[in-house]
N, C-alpha and C positions, 0 to 999 in steps of 0.2 A: 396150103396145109403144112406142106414144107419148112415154107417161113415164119408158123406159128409155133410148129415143134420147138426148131429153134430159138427162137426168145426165149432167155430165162425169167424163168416167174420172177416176181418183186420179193426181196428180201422182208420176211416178217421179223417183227420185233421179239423180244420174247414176250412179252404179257400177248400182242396178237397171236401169237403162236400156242399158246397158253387158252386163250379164249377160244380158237377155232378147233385144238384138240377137245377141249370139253362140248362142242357143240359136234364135231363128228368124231370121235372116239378114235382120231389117231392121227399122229405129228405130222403136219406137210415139209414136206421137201426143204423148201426153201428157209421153215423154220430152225432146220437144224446146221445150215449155213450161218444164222446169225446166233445161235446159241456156240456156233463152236469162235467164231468172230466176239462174242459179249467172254468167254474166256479166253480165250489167247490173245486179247487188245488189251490196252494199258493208256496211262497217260504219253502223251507224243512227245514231252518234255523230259520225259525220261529216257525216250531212245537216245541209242549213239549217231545215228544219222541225220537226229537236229542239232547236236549240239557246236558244232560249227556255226549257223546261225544265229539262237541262242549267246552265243562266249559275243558273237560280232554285236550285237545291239547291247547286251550288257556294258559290254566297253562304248560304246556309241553314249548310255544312256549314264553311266559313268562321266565322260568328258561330257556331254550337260550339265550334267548335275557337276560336276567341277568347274567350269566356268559361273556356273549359277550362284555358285558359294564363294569363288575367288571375287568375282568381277560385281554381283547385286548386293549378295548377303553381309557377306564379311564385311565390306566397306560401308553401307547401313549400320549396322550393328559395330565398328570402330567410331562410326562419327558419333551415334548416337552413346555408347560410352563416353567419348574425348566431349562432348556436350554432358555428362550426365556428372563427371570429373568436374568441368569448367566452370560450373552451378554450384556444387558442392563445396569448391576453392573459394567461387565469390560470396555464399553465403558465410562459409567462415571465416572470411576478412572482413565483411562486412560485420556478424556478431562481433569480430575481436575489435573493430573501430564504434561499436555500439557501447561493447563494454569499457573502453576504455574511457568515454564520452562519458556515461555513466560514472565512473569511477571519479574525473574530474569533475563531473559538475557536485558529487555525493563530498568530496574535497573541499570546492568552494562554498556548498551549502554550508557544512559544519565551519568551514571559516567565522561564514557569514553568522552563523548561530553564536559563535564565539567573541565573533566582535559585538553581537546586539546583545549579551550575557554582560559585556564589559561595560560596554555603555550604559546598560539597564542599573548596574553598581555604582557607577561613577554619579547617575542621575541621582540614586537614590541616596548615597551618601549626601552629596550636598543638598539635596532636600530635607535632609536627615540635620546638616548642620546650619541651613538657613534657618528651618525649624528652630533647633535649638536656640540660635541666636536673636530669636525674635522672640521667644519665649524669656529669654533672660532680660532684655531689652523691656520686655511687655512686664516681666517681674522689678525688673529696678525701676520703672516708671509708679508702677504700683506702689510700688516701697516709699520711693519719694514722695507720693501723693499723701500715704497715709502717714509718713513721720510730717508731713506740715499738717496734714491734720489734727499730729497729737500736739504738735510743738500752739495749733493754734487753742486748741483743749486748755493744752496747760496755759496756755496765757489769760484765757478765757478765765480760770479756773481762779488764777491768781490775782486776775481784776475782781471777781466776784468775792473774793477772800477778804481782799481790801479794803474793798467795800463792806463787808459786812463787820470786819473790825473796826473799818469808820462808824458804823452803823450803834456798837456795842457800845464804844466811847461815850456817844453822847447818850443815848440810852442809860448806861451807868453813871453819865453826869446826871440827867435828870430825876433818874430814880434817887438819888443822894441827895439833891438840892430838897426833893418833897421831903425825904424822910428824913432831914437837916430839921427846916422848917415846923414838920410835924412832932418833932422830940423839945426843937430847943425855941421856938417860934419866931426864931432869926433865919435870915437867909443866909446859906455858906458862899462865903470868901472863893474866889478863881482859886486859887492857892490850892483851898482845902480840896475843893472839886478835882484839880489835876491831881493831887494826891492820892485820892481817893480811887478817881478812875485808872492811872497807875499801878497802884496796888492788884487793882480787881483783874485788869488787863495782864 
């Protein structure tokens, strides 16, 4: 009985303390140990008698975490800059031997544009003068053909002439000798006849 006295009851919380007041209409003992424990307790991080231990793992968890940044992070994070640099460098030497390739061949292109512009001129001029020279060639061949054409016209033209004044000759002999004959009923004399046709001619 002794020994039961003695045990102290269990520490109520305050809602059980709370609840057991409303079901017997007045505060147990033990509730008012943790009601004055739930005010005069605080967070344990804010006493003065942890912060010894506290300051000692802070500094603990400090030199971690500075090894962590000197010895993993930092050097991670240098290489992967001095690699991010090195990329960087190569790709802009790279564009400026891109461009400058560019540049030369855009050089030799118009060269090349320039020399087939020249060429293109030089072709067309002498085509331009064989042209012409075959055409002048084609005209004096032409020319020549048609003056022996005319020179054969006119020959033509001066046999036919000739001939037809031979033609008239005796024609105007004959027509004289009839009408000789028919006036005077003698036949006229060579004589008279050359005469005659002479004349008329």
């Amino acid at each position: 009985m002794a020994a039961h006295s003695s045990a102290q009851p269990p520490v109520l919380s305050v809602e059980e303390a709370a609840e057991v007041a409303a079901q017997t209409g007045h505060v147990p003992e033990n509730a008012a140990h943790a009601a004055a424990d739930h005010e005069t307790g605080g967070l344990p991080q804010f006493e003065a008698q942890h912060w010894g231990g506290q300051i000692a793992y802070l500094l603990i968890l400090f030199a971690i975490l500075y090894l962590l940044v000197s010895k993993v992070f930092a050097p991670r994070l240098r290489r992967v800059m001095d690699e991010r640099a090195e990329t960087i460098s190569t790709a802009v030497s790279t564009a400026r031997q891109v461009q400058a390739q560019a540049a030369e061949q855009a050089a030799a292109a118009q060269a090349e544009v320039a020399k087939a512009r020249a060429d293109a001129r030089a072709s067309a001029a002498a085509a331009q003068a064989r042209v012409t020279e075959q055409a002048n060639a084609r005209a004096a061949s032409e020319e020549a053909v048609v003056n022996a054409r005319i020179a054969e016209a006119e020959t033509a033209i001066a046999k036919t002439r000739d001939a037809a004044m031979a033609n008239v000759s005796t024609i105007a002999a004959d027509a004289t000798t009839a009408m000789v004959e028919r006036l005077t009923g003698k036949a006229a004399t060579q004589a008279e006849l050359n005469a005659t046709v002479k004349g008329a001619v």
